[in-house]
N, C-alpha and C positions, 0 to 999 in steps of 0.2 A: 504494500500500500504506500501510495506517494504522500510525502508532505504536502500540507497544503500549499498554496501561494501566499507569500505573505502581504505581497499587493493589496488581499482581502482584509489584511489587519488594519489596513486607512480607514474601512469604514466607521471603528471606533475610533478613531482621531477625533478631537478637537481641536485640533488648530487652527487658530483664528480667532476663536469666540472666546467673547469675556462673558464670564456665568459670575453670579453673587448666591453666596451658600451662607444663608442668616445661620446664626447660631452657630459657628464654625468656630469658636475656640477651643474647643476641647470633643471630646465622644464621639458621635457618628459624623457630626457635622465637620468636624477637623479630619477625618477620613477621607470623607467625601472630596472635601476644600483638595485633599495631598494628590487625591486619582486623579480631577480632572486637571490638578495643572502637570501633573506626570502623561499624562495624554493630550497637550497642548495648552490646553483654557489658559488664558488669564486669568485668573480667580481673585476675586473679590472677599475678604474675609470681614465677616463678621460678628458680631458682641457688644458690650455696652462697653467693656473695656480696651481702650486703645491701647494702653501697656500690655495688656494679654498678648492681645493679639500681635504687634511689629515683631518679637522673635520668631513668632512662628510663619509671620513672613518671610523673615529672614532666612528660616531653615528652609522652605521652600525653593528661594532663591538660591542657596546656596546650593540644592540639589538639581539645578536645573530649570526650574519652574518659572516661574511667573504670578508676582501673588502683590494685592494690594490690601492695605486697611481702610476699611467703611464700617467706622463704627458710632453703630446708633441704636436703639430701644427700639423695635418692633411695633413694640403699645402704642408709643409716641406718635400721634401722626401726625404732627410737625418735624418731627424729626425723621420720619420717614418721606414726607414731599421731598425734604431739604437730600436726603441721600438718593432716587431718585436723579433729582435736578444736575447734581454732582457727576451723577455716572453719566448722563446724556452731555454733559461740559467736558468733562475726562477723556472721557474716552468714546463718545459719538454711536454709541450701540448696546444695547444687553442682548444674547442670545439665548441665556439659559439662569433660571431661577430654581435655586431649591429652598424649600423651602423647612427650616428644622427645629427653630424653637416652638417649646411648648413648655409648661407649668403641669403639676400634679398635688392632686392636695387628694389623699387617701383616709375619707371618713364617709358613714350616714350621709344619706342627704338631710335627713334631718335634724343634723348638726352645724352643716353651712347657713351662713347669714346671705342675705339677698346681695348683699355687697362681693362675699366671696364668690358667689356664683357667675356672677356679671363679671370678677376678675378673671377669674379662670376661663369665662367664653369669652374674655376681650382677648388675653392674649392668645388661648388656641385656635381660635375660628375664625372672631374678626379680623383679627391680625393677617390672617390669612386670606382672605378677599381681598383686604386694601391691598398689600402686599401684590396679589396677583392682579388685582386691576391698573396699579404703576406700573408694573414690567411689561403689563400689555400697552400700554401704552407707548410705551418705547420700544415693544416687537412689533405692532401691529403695521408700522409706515415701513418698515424695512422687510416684510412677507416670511418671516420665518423668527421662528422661538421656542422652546423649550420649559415649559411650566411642569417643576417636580416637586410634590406635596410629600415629604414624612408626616406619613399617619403615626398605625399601631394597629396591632391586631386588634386592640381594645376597641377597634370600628366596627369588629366582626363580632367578636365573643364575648362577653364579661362576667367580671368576679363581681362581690358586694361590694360596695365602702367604695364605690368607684365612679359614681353614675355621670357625673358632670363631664370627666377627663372623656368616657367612653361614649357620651353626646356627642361633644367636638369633636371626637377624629371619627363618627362616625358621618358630623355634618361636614367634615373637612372630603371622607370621600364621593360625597355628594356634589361639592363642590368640583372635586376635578372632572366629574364626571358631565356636570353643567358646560365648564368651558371647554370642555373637550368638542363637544356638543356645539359649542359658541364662536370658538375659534379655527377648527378642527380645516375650514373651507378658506383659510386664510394665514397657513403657514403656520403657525402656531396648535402645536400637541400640549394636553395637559395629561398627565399620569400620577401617580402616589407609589409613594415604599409602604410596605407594612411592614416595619421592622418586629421581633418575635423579641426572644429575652437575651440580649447582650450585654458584657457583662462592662458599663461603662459606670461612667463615677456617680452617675446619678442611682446607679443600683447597685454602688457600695453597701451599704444599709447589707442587701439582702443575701449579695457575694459571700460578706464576711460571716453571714450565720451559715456557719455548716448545716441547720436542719433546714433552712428555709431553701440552701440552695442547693440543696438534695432534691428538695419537692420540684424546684423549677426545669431539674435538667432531667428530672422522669417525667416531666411532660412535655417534652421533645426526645422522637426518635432518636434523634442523632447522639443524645444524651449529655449534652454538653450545653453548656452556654455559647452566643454566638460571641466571635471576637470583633470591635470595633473594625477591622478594618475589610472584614465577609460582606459588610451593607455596601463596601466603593464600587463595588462591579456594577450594580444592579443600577448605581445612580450614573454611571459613566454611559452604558447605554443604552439610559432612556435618554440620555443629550447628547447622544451619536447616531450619525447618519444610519446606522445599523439598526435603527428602532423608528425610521420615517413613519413607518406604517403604523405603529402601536399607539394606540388615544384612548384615551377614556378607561386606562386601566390601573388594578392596582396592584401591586407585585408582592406578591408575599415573600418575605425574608423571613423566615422562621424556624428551621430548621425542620418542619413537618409539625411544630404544636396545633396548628389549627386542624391535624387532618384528624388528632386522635378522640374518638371517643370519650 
């Protein structure tokens, strides 16, 4: 059997395009940020913290890449017009959005206050519309773009003590599914990750208890937890020529938890 051509390997390329991956300081989103500028992208990082963020641009670039700081609040939509305006000044194009912060507050719902719940669907839901309607904005005159929503399985299945988080990324894959639908005839694909349980700093907590992360890795086949950097393939291409045709979908990452019983 012949190797393939590697010719075929440009279809994953991005070179050329500048993508902004929100929430990129750290876990999946700093993952993400590393493949696509290892596979061309300019990349855009961001977080609230500019100190965070400049070394890990810098490591970027010292490996090759291509990596800048846009660091702003999500919530903020003042601060989100103004980052936005920046990247159309900068650099005259967005092709590709992913999209990765999200909040989790694990209780009752009838323990949340009307304020908590409004927070928690400001920054996982709404944020995410505005979010996607700026970036279309700036794909929609140039006929092509790349809209990537990180969900959670938590859109598909859920535990107790959970119901708010499991709204949002349930409305979030609603959402990719509408502009898929919306922009689909105009160059621009919308799709979503479902990431499953990996094992980043936000589920330190659950890592370090040996009972709790026992339960987690017998409810994936594979038996393991996933590693931050198993989510970069899945986001590299769906912002690759090699994924033209896919819209309106949403990828599960999860190592098989959703399949099981």
């Amino acid at each position: 059997m012949t190797a393939p051509h590697l010719p075929y390997l440009s279809q994953f390329s991005l070179e050329g395009r500048v993508a902004l991956v929100t929430g990129s300081g750290r876990g999946l989103g700093l993952e993400i940020a590393r493949a696509m500028a290892g596979s061309g992208a300019h990349v855009l990082l961001n977080g609230r913290d500019a100190a965070r963020l400049e070394p890990l641009a810098e490591a970027i670039a010292a490996a090759g890449g291509r990596a800048s700081v846009l660091a702003f609040d999500v919530a903020d939509r003042g601060a989100v017009r103004d980052a936005f305006a920046r990247i159309a000044r900068d650099h005259g194009r967005l092709d590709v959005l992913v999209q990765n912060v999200g909040q989790r507050n694990r209780k009752p719902l009838t323990d949340f206050t009307d304020e908590e719940i409004s927070e928690l669907l400001n920054v996982d839901l709404a944020a995410g519309l505005i979010l996607a309607r700026e970036a279309a904005r700036l794909m929609l005159p140039q006929g092509f773009g790349r809209l990537i929503t990180v969900t959670s399985i938590s859109g598909q299945i859920a535990r107790a003590n959970d119901a708010v988080y499991a709204a949002a990324k349930a409305g979030l894959a609603g959402m990719v599914r509408a502009l898929a639908a919306e922009y689909g005839g105009k160059g621009l694909t919308s799709n979503a990750i479902a990431p499953g349980f990996f094992a980043t700093e936000t589920n330190a907590g659950i890592t370090g208890n040996p009972a709790l992360s026992a339960y987690f890795e017998g409810r994936t086949p594979i038996g393991r937890w996933g590693r931050p950097e198993e989510i970069a393939g899945a986001a590299v291409f769906l912002a690759s020529p090699a994924a033209s045709y896919v819209n309106g979908h949403v990828l599960v990452v999860d190592g098989g938890a959703t399949i099981l019983m």
